[in-house]
N, C-alpha and C positions, 0 to 999 in steps of 0.2 A: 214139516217143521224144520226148521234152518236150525243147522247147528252152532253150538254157541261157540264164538271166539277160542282160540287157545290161551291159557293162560299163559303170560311173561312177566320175570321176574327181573326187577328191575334194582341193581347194586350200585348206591354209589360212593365213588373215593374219591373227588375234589375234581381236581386240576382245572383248566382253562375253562371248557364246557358250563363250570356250576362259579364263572368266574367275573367277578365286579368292578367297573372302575369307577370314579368320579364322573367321567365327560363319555358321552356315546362313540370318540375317536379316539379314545385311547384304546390301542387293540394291546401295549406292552407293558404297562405300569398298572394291569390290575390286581386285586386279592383273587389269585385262587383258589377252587371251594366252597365259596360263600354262600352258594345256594343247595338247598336238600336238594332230592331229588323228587318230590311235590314238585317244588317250584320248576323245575328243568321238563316234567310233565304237562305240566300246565302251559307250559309256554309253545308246545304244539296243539294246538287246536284239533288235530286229525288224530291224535292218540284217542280222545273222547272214546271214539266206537274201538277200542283196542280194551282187553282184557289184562289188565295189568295191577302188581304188586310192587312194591316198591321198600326200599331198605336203607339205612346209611351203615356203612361200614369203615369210612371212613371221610374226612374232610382235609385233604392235603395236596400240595404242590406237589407233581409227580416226580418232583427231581428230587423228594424227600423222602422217597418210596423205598423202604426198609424189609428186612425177612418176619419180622414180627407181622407186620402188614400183610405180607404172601401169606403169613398161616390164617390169620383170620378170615379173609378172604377165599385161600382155596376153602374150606373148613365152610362157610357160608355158599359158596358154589357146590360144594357138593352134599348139601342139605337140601337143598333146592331141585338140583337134580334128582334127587333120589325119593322127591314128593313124584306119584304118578299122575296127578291132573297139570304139571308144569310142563310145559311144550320146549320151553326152553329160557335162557339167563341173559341179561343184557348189563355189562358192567362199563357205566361209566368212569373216565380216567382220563390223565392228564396223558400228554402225546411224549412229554422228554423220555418216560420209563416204558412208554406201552408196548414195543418190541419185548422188552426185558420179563414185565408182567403177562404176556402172551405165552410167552414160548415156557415159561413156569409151570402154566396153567395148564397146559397140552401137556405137557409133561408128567405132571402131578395129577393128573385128572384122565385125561384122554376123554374126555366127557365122549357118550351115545348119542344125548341129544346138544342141539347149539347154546354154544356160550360163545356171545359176542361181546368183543371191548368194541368203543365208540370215545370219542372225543371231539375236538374242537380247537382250531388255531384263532379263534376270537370270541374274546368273552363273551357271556348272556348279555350285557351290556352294552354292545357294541353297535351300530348301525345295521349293519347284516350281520350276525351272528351265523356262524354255519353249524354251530351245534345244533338247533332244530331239528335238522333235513336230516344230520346224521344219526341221532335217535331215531329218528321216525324210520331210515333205514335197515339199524338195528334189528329194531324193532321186528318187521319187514323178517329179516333174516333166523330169527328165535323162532319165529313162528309158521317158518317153511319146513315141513316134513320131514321132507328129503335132509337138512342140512345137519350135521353132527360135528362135532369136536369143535376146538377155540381157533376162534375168527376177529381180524377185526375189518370194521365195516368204515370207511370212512373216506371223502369225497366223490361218493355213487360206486367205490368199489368194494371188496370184500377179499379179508387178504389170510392166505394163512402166515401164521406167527413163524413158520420155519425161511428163512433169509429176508423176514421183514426189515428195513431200515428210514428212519426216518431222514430225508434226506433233502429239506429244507427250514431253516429257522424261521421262516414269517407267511410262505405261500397258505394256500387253505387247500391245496394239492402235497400234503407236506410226505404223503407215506411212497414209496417203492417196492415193490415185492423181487430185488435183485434180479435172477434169471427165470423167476416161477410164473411170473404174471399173477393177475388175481386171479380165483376162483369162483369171482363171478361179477358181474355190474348190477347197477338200481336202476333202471331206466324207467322215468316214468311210473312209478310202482310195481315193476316188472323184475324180475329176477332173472338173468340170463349167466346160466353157468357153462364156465369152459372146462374145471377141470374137477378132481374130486373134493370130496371135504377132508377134513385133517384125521388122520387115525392111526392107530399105534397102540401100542400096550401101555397102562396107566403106569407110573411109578407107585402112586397111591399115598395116603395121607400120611403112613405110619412113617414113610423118608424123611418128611419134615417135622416129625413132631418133636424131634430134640428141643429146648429153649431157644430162640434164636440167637441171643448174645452168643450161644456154644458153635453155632456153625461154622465152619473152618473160612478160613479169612482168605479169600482168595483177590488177586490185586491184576491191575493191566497196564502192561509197559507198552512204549510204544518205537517202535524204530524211525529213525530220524537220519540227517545226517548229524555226526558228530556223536552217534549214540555211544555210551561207552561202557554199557551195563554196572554203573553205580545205584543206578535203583533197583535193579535185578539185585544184587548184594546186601542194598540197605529192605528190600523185601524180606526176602530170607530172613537177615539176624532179627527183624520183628514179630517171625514164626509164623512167616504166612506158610498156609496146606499146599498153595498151586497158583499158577501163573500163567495170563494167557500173555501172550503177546501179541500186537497188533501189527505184524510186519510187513517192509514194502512188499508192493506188487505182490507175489504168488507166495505169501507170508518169508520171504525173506529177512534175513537180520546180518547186520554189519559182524565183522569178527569177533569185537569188543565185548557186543550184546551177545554174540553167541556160546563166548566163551563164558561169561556171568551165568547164562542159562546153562550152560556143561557144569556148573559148580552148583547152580539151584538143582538140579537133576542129582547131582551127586549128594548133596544133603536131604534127600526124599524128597522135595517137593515137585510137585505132580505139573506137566509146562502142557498147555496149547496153543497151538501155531495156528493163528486168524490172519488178516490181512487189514488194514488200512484202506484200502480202498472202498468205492462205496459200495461196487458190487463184484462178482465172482466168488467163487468159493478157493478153499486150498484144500486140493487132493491132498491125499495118501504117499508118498513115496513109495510102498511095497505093502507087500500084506502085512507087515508084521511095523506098520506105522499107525500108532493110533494117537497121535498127537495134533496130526489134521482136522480144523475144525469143518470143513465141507462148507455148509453153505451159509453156516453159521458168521454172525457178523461180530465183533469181540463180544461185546455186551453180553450177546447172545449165548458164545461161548463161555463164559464167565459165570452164568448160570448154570449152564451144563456140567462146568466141571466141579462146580460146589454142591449141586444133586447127587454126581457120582461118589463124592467125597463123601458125604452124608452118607452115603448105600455102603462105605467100606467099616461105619465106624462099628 
């Protein structure tokens, strides 16, 4: 007797992927959203023979993607996970935030079994839509055995969220996995992995469950030329908790900017040193430097240091 399918649960929160235009070539002036996730099922033919559940959690542009939103979301991921016939969680999402909502997810979760984000750089509307392919990869990916922790699956590759960046506004190749590579390709409905899947210690639900309006305001400045740390300043007096900064090359900052961030340090507020660039990390200085964001990209960063902030209160 054939065993039956594993079950997948399928989350979704708007962006491009579930997204409509008037004309079949408008890939940039559509409503993001607009479609459940029925409809996002249905429009792959080959889910059919797939064992799947389906959910909305939410319907938004992912550039609108807020801490209220991470809670109800991990809070449904880990509901899901925690049913034993569920093999694994596939959350649809918009591509502007999905680095941001990744690296949350792993974070808060460190899920056992796979929770895939997936996306899409052209609406369900579109001529060729490449949402399909990328569910249907997903898909693929929740209900491989072997795989565990938050992933995202998308252009036949599978990436972890730790130095994800997106680093195109219009390709359908839009994601980078900086210096890590993915952890694995789709080929052909083939799964070929190069490295591990994502794991670590969970932070767990109780870090977030403050209200989110309370979570500490954390902001990112960026070094330029001409910088002159006036936003660094006008930060601060608006009571932000922590500050990353995005600085050149190997997170470097002008004197101006540096000396702002000697005075945000000296009023408590909490600084990480990211980089602007699109890939590498910024080391450590010494052991006793822990303001280096590694491989973290700001965004990324920025999430991190408002989990840790959360963890102090």
């Amino acid at each position: 007797m054939q065993s039956p399918m594993p079950l997948v649960v399928i989350l979704a929160t708007g962006g491009t992927i579930a997204g409509t235009a008037a004309a079949s070539t408008d890939t940039t002036g559509y409503r993001a959203g607009a479609l459940g996730a029925d409809a996002l099922i249905a429009a792959v033919p080959a889910l059919a023979d797939h064992l799947l559940e389906s959910e909305s959690v939410a319907a938004i542009d992912s550039k609108d993607m807020d801490a209220a939103t991470w809670q109800r979301l991990a809070a449904r991921v880990a509901h899901h996970v925690a049913r034993p016939e569920v093999a694994g969680v596939v959350i649809t999402h918009g591509t502007d935030t999905l680095e941001e909502t990744a690296y949350f997810l792993q974070r808060v979760l460190a899920p056992a079994k796979p929770v895939v984000l997936t996306a899409a750089m052209r609406p369900a509307s579109a001529l060729s839509p490449d949402g399909p392919a990328n569910l249907l990869d997903a898909v693929t990916v929740a209900e491989c055995a072997e795989a565990r922790g938050v992933s995202v699956v998308f252009a036949g590759a599978a990436w972890a969220a730790l130095g994800l960046r997106k680093v195109h506004t219009l390709q359908t190749s839009a994601f980078a996995g900086s210096d890590c590579g993915p952890i694995a390709r789709l080929e052909g409905g083939t799964l070929r992995r190069f490295r591990a899947w994502p794991g670590g210690e969970a932070l767990g639900l109780a870090r977030i469950a403050a209200p989110a309006q309370s979570w500490p305001q954390v902001e990112i400045v960026l070094n330029h030329a001409g910088a002159d740390g006036r936003l660094v300043d006008a930060a601060v007096a608006s009571g932000v908790a922590g500050l990353v900064v995005a600085g050149t090359g190997h997170g470097s900052t002008s004197a101006r900017l540096d000396a702002a961030l000697e005075r945000a340090r000296a009023a408590s507020v909490r600084v990480t040193r990211a980089s602007r660039c699109a890939f590498g990390p910024v080391l450590a200085r010494d052991a006793r430097d822990g303001e280096a964001a590694g491989e973290l990209s700001a965004v990324q960063a920025r999430v991190e240091l408002q989990l840790q902030l959360l963890g102090t209160r």
